[in-house]
C-alpha positions in Angstrom: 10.0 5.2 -15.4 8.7 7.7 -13.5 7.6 7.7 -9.7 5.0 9.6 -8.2 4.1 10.7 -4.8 0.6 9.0 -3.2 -1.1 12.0 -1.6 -3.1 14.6 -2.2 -3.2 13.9 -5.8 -1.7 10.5 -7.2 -5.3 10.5 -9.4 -4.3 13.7 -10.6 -0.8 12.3 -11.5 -2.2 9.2 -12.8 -4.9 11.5 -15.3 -8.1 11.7 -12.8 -8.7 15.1 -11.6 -10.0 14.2 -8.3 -8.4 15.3 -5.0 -8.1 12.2 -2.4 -10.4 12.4 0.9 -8.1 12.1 3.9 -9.7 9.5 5.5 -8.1 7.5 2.8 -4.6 8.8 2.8 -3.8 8.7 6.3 -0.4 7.9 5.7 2.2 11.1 5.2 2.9 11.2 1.5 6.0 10.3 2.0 5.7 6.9 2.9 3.6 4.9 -0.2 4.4 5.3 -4.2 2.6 4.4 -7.1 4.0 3.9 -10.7 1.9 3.0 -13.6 3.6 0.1 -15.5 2.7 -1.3 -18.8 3.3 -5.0 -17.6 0.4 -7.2 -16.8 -2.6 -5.2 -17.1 -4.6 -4.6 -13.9 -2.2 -6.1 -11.9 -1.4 -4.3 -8.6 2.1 -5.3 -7.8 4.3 -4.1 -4.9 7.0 -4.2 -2.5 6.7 -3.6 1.7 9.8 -2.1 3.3 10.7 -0.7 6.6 11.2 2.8 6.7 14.0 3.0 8.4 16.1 0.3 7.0 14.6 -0.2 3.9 14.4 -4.0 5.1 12.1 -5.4 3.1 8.9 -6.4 5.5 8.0 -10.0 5.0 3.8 -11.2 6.1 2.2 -7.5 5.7 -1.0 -7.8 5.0 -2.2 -5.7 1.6 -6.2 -5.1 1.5 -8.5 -3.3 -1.4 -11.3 -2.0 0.1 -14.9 -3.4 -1.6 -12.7 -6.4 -2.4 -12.3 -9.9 -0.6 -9.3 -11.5 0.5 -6.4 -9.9 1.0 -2.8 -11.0 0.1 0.7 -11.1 2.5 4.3 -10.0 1.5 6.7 -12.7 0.7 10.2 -13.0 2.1 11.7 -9.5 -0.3 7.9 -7.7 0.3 6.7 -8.4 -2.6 3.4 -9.2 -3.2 0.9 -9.0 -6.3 -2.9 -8.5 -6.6 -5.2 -10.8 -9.1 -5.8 -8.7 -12.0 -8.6 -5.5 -11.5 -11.0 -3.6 -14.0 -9.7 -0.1 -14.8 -10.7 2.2 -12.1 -9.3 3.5 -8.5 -8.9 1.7 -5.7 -8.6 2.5 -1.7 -5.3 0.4 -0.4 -4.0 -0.7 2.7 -0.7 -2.2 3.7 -0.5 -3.2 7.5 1.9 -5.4 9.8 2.2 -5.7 13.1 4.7 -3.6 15.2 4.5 -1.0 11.6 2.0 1.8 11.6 -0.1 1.3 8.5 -0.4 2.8 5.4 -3.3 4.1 3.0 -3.8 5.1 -0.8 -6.0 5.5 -3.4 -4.3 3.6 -6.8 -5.6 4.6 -10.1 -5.5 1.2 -12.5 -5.9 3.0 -16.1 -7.1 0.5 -19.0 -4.6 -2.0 -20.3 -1.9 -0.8 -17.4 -0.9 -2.4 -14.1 0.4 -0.7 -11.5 3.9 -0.9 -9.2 3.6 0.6 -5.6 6.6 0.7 -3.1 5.5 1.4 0.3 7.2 2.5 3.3 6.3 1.6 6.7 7.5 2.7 10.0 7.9 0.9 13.1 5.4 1.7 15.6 5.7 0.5 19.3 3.1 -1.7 21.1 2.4 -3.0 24.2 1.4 -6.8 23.9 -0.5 -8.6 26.6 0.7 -12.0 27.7 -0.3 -14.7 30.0 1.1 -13.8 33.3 0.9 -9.4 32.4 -0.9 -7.8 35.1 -3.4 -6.1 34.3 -3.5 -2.7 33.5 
């Protein structure tokens, strides 16, 4: 099985010859995979982990863009997204205290597809009852 790299060109890799906009792929390359898998077709499948660590990250939130709903990570990460007609997809895989990550997915006819994503932790300042003001 072979992995490849989401960034400028995982539809190139996955057999569409169109570059991806960077408004889409903010994340470094680096940080979110996609491998096409011949299991369940048009299922998006997946695992969330910390960058770092490689702990997986349990209640991230994964989001298609032009879809509804949206589905969370389970204790290991994993989640899984109701079958999808062939065609590419804009995803997004957030948590708090993570910085989020962004891809397009290509889901080819009669093929799911298997992305691991990497996500690393980000710093934030959270307001309580109590926290002056800034």
């Amino acid at each position: 099985m072979r992995v490849l790299r989401v960034g400028l060109v995982v539809l190139l890799a996955l057999g569409c010859a169109r570059r991806v906009p960077p408004e889409v792929v903010a994340a470094p390359p680096e940080r979110v995979w996609a491998t096409p898998t011949d299991s369940a077709p048009g299922v998006i499948r997946g695992v969330v982990r910390d960058s770092a660590s490689g702990a997986p990250i349990a209640g991230a939130t994964i989001r298609l863009f032009g879809w509804t709903g949206e589905v969370y990570t389970d204790a290991a990460g994993r989640f899984a997204l109701a079958p999808k007609p062939a065609g590419e997809y804009a995803f997004r895989a957030t948590r708090i205290g993570y910085d989020p990550a962004r891809a397009y997915l290509m889901v080819s006819p009669g093929r799911g597809v298997h992305v691991e994503v990497r996500l690393p932790t980000r710093a934030i300042l959270l307001k309580g009852p109590g926290a002056p003001a800034p």
